[in-house]
C-alpha positions in Angstrom: 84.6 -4.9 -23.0 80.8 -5.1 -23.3 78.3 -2.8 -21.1 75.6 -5.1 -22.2 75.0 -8.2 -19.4 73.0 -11.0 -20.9 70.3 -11.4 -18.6 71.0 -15.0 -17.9 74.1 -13.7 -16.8 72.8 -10.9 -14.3 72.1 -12.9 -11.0 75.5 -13.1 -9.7 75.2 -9.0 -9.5 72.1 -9.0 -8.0 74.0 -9.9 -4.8 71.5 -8.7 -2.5 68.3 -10.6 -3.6 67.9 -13.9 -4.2 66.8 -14.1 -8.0 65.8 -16.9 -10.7 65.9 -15.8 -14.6 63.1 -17.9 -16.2 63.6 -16.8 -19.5 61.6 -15.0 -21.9 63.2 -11.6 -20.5 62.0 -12.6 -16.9 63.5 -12.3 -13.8 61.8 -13.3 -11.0 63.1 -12.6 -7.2 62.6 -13.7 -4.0 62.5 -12.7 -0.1 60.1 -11.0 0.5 57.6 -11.9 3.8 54.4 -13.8 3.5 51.3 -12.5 4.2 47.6 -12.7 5.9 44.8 -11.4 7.0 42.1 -12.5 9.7 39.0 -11.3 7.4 38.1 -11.8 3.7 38.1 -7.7 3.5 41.3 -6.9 5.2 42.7 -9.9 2.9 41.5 -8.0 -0.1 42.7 -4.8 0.7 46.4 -6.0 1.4 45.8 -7.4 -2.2 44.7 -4.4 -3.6 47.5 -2.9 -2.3 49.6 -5.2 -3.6 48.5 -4.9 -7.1 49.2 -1.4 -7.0 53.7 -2.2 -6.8 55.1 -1.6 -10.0 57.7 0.8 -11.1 57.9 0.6 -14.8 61.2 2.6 -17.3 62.1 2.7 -20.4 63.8 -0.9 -19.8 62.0 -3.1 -18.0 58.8 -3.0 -15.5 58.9 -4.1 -12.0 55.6 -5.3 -10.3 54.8 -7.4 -7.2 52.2 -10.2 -7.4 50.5 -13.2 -5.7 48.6 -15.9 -6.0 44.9 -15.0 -6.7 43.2 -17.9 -5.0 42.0 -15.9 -2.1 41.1 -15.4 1.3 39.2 -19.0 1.2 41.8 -20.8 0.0 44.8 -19.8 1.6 43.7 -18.8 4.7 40.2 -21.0 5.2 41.3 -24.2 3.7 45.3 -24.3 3.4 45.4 -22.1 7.1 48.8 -20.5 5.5 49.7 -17.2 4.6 50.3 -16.3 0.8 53.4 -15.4 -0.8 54.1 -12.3 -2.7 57.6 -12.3 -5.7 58.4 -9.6 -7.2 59.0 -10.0 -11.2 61.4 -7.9 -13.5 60.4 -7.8 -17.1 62.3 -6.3 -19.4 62.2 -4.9 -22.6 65.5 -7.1 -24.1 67.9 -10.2 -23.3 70.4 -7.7 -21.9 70.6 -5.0 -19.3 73.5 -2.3 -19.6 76.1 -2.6 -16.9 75.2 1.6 -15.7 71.9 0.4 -15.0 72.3 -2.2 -12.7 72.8 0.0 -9.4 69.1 2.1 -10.6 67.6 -1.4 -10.8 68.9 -3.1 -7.2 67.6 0.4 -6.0 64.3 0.4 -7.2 64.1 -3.7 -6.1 65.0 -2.2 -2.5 62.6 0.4 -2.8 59.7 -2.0 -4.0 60.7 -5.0 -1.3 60.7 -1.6 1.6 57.0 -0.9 0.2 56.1 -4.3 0.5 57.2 -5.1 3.2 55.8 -2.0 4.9 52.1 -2.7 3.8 52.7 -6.3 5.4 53.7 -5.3 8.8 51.6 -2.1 8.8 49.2 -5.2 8.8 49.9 -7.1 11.6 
């Protein structure tokens, strides 16, 4: 029996996130809040923030992002909140079986952080 998983083939062990594998070595999941601002600065410091989530190993690099549109579009002229995914890129098609449990924690541990600069917002 293998310990390599084909990344197509890793989303049914992700059981805790909702995830989509695009391909390319991508894996990109979902679930985590929305998020605003009432003033173009606050807006850009949640961003900033935000563009600092990554966690990156020898594998595969884990960073939050979000559409870069801004503070005029989304909140002026759509009056929504933007979304923030977190993406998984990793270094090969396949993941080893072992180090499945080390990546589900460092997803939790990246969703907590975001999560925490969002309501710390609010």
């Amino acid at each position: 029996m293998s310990t390599q998983i084909k990344l197509s083939d890793l989303e049914p062990l992700l059981k805790d996130f909702e995830t989509q594998y695009q391909g390319d070595n991508i894996l990109d999941v979902y679930g985590i809040p929305n998020w605003t601002a009432d003033n173009e600065k606050d807006y850009n410091k949640l961003a900033s923030k935000f563009d600092k989530l990554k966690i990156k190993t020898k594998h595969y690099e884990i960073y939050a992002w979000y559409d870069i549109s801004g503070f005029d579009y989304w909140v002026k002229q759509m009056k929504e909140e933007n979304y923030l995914q977190v993406t998984v890129k990793f270094e090969n098609d396949y993941i080893n079986k072992k180090q499945i449990p080390a990546l589900l924690n460092r997803l939790e541990k990246l969703k907590e952080k975001a999560e925490k600069i969002i309501y710390s917002s609010y």
